[in-house]
DSSP file (Angstrom, degrees, kcal/mol; ACC not computed):
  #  RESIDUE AA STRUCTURE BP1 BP2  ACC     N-H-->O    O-->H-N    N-H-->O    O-->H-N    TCO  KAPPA ALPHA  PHI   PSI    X-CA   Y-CA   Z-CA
    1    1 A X              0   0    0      0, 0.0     2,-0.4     0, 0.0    20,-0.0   0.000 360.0 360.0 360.0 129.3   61.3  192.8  103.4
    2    2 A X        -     0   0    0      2,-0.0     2,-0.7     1,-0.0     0, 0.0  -0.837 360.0-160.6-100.4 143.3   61.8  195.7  105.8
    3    3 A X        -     0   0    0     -2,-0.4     2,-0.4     2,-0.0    15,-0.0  -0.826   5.8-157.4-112.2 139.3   61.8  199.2  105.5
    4    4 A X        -     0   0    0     -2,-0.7     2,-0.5     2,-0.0    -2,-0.0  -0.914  13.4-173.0-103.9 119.5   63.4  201.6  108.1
    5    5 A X        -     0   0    0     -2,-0.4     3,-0.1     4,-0.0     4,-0.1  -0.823  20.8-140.4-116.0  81.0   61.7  205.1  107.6
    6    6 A X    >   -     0   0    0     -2,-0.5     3,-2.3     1,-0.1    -2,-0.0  -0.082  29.4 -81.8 -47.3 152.6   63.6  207.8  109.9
    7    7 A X  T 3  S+     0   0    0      1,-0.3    -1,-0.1     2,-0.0     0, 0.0  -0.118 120.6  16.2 -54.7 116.5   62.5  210.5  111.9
    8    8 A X  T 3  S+     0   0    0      1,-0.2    -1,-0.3    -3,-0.1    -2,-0.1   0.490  79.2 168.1  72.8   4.5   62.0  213.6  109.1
    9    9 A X    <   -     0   0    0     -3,-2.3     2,-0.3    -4,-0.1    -1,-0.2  -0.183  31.6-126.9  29.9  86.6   62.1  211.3  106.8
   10   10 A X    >>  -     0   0    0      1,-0.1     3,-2.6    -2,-0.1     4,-2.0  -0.696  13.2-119.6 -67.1 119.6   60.8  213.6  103.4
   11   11 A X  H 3> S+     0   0    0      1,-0.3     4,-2.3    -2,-0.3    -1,-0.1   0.653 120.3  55.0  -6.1 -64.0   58.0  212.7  101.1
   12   12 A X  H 3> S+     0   0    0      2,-0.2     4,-1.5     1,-0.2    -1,-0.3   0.706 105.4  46.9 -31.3 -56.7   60.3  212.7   98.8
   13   13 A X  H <> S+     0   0    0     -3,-2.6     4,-2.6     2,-0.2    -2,-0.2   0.836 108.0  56.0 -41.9 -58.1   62.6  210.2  100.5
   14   14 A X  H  X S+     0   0    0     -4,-2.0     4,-2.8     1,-0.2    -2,-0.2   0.878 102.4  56.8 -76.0 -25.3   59.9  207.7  101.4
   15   15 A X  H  X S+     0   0    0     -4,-2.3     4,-5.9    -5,-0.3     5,-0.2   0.990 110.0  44.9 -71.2 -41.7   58.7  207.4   97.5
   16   16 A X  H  X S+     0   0    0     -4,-1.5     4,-4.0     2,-0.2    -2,-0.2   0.924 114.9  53.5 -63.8 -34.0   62.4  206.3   96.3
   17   17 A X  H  X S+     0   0    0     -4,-2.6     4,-2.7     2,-0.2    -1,-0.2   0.934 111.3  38.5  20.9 -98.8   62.2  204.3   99.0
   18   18 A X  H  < S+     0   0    0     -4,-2.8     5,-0.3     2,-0.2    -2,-0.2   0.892 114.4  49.2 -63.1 -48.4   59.3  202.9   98.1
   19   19 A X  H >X S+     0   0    0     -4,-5.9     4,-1.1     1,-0.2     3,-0.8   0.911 109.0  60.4 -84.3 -20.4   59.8  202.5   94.4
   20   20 A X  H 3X S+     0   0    0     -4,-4.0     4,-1.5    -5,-0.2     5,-0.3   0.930 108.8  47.1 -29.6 -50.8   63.9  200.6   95.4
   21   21 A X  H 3< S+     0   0    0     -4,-2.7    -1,-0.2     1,-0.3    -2,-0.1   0.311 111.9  44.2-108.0  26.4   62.1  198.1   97.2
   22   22 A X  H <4 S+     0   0    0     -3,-0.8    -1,-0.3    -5,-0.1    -3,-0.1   0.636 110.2  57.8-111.4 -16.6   59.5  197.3   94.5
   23   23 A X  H  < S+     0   0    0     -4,-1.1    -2,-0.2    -5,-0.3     3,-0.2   0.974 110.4  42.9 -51.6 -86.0   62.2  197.4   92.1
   24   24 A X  S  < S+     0   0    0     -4,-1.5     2,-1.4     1,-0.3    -1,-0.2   0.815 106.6  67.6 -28.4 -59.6   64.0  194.5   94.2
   25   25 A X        +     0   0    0     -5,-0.3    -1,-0.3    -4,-0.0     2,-0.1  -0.057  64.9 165.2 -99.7  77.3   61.0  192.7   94.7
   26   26 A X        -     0   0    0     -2,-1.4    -3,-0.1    -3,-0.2    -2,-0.0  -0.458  49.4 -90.8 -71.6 132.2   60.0  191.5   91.4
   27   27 A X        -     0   0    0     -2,-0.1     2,-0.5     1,-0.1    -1,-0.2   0.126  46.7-178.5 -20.2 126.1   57.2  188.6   91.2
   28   28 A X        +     0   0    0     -3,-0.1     2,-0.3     2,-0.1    -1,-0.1  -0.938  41.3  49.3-132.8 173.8   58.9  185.4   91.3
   29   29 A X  S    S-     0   0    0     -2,-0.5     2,-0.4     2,-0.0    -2,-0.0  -0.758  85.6 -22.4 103.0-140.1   56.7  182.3   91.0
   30   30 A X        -     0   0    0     -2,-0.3     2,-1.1     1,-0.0    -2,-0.1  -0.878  36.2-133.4-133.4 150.9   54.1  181.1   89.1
   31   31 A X        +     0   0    0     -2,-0.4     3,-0.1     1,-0.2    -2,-0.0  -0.752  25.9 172.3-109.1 103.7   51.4  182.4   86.8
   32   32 A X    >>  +     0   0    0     -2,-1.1     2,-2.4     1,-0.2     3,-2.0   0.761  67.7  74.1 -66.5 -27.3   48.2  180.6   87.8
   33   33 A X  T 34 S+     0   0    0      1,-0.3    -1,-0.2     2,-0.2    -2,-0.0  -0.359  90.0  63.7 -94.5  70.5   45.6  182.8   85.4
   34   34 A X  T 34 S+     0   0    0     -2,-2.4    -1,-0.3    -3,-0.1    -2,-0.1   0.073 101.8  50.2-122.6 -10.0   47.2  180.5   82.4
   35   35 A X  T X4 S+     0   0    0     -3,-2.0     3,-1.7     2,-0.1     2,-0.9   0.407  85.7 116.8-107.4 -16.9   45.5  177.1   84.3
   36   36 A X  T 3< S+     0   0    0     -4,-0.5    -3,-0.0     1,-0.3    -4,-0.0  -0.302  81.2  12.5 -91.3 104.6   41.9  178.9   84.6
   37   37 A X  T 3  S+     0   0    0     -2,-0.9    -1,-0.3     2,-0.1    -2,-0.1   0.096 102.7 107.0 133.1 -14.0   39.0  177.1   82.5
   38   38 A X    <   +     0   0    0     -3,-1.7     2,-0.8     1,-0.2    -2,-0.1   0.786  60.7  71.8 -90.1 -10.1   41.4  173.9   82.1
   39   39 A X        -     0   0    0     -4,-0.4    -1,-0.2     2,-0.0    -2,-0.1  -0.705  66.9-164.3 -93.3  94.2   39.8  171.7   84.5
   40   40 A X        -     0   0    0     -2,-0.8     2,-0.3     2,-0.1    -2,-0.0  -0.169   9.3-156.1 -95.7 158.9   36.6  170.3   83.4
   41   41 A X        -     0   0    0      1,-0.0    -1,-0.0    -2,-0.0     3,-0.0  -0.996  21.7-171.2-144.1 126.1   34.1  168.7   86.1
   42   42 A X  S    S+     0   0    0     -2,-0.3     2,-0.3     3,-0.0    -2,-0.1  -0.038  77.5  39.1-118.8  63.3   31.7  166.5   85.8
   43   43 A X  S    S-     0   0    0      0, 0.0     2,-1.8     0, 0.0     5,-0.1  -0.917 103.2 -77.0-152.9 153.4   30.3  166.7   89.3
   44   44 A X    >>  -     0   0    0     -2,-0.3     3,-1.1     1,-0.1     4,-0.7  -0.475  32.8-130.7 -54.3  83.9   29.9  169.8   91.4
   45   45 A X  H >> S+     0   0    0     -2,-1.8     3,-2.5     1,-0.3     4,-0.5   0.429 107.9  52.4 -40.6 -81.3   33.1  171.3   93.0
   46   46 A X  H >> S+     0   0    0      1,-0.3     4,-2.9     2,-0.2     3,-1.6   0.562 109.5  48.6  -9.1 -77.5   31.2  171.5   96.3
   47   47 A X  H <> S+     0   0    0     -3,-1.1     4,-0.9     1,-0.2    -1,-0.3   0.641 104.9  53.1 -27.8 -46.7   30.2  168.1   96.2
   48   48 A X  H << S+     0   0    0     -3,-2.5     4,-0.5    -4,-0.7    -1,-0.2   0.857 109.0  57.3 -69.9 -28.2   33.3  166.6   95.5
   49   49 A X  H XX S+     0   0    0     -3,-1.6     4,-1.6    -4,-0.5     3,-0.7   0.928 109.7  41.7 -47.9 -52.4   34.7  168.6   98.6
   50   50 A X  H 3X S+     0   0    0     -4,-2.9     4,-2.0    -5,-0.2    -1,-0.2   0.855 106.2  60.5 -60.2 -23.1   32.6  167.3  100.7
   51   51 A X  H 3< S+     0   0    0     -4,-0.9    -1,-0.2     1,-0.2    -2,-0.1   0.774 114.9  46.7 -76.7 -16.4   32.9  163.4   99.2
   52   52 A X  H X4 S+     0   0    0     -3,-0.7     3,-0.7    -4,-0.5    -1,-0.2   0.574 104.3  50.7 -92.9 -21.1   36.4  164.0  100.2
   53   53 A X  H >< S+     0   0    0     -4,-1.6     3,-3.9     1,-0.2     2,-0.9   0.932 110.2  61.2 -84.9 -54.2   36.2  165.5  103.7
   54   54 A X  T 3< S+     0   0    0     -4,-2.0    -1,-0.2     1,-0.3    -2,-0.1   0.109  88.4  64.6 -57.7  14.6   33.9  162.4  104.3
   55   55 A X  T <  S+     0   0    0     -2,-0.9    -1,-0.3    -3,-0.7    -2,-0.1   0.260  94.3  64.1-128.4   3.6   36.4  160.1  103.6
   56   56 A X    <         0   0    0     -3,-3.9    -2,-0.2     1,-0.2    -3,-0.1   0.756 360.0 360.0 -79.1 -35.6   38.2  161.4  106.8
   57   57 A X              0   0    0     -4,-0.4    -1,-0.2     0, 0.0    -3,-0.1   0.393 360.0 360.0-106.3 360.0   35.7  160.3  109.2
């Protein structure tokens, strides 16, 4: 999103501004922190990168 600020532009100005276009851009997507702790491991996340990068080569 762009904002176009003009020359003399007032303090004032630039916060309605600013709080229109936060208005407009409400969060769309997806709420990851509801997924966090659900994946249990029974090897070390590191390790499992790596077993996986190695499988490139």
């Amino acid at each position: 999103m762009v904002l176009v600020l003009k020359k003399g532009a007032t303090k004032k100005s630039i916060r309605l501004l600013l709080k229109n276009m936060a208005e407009k851009s409400k969060h769309k997507g997806v709420d990851v922190r509801r997924f966090v702790g659900k994946i249990t491991l029974k090897k070390d996340a590191l390790k499992i990168q790596r077993e996986l990068r190695d499988e490139w080569e």
